[in-house]
N, C-alpha and C positions, 0 to 999 in steps of 0.2 A: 564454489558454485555462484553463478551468476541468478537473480531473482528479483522481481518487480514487485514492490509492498504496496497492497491494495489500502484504504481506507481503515478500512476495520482492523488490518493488521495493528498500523501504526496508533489508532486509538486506543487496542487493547493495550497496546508496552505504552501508554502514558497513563492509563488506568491506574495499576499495579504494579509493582512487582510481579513478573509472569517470565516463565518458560519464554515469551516471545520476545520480553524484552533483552532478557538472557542474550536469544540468540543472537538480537539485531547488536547488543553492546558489548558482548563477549566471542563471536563466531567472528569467521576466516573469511566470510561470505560477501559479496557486493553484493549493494544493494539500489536499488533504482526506484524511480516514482514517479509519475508525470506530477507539471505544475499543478495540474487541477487537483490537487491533494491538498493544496493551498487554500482552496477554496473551499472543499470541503472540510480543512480545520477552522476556518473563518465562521463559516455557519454552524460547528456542530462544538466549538471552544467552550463556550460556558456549559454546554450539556455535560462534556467530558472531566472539566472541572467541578460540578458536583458532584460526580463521581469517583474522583479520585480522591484519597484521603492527603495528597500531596500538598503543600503550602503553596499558591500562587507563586512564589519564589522559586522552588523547589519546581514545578511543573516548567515554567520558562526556564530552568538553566537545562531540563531533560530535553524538552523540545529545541531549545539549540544546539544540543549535543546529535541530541536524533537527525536533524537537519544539517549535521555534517557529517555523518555515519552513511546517511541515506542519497545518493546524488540525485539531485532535483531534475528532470529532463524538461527545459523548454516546452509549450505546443507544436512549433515552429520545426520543432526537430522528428513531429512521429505526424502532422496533421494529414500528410500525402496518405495515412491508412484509417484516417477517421471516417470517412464516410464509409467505407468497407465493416470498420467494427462499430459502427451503428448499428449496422443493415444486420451483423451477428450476435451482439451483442443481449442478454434476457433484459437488462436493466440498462437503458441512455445513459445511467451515472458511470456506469462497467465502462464503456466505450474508450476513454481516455489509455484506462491499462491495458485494454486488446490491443488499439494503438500501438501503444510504447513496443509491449508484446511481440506485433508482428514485426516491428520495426529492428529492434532487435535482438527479434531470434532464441528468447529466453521466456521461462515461463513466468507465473503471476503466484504468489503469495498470499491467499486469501483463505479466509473460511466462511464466506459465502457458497450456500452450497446450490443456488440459481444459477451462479457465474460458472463454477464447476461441474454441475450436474447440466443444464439448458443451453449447452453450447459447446461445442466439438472443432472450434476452430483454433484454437490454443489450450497448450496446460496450465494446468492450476493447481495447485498445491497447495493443500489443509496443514496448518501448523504440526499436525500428525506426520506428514507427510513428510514435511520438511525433517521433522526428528528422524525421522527412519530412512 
């Protein structure tokens, strides 16, 4: 299966050890993200490193492995459906993955349940989901 990793996905699997990280370092699955993931690791890095019990060392060598597990998608490559997943979008942050989303043709990996429950223009798929 093809799938697009929301924000909070990729925060939870640098958290812990989790079922999510599991599946993103042990599954069969591609996996995709827009750049603006980047950004939002940029701003939310030390939050997520106090939260992890992981050693500063240990977190960078997970998140370079995650960043070659996960294909990074340009702006440049999904921005022709950004203004469309503004306009549908419950949360402006959401907008980049509706994007990628429409663009190509697969669903979004999150457990945001605004992004999933407040909007009917693409799937979404809850870590539950994904398991089953």
């Amino acid at each position: 299966m093809q799938v697009i990793i929301d924000a909070n996905v990729l925060f939870a699997a640098l958290i812990k050890d989790s079922i999510t990280l599991e599946i993103i370092v042990n599954g069969t699955d591609e996996f995709f993200t827009p750049e603006y993931i980047l950004e939002e690791f940029d701003k939310h890095k030390e939050e997520i490193l106090k939260k992890t019990k992981r050693s500063s060392h240990e977190f960078e060598i997970l998140f370079g492995y995650l960043k070659e597990r996960i294909s990074i998608v340009p702006k440049d490559e999904y921005i022709e459906k950004l203004n469309f997943a503004e306009s549908v979008s419950p949360d402006i942050k959401d907008a980049p993955y509706i994007a990628l989303t429409l663009k190509l043709k697969i669903p979004i990996w999150s457990n945001d349940k605004d992004l999933k429950e407040k909007q009917n223009t693409v799937k979404v798929f809850s870590t539950k989901d994904i398991l089953s």
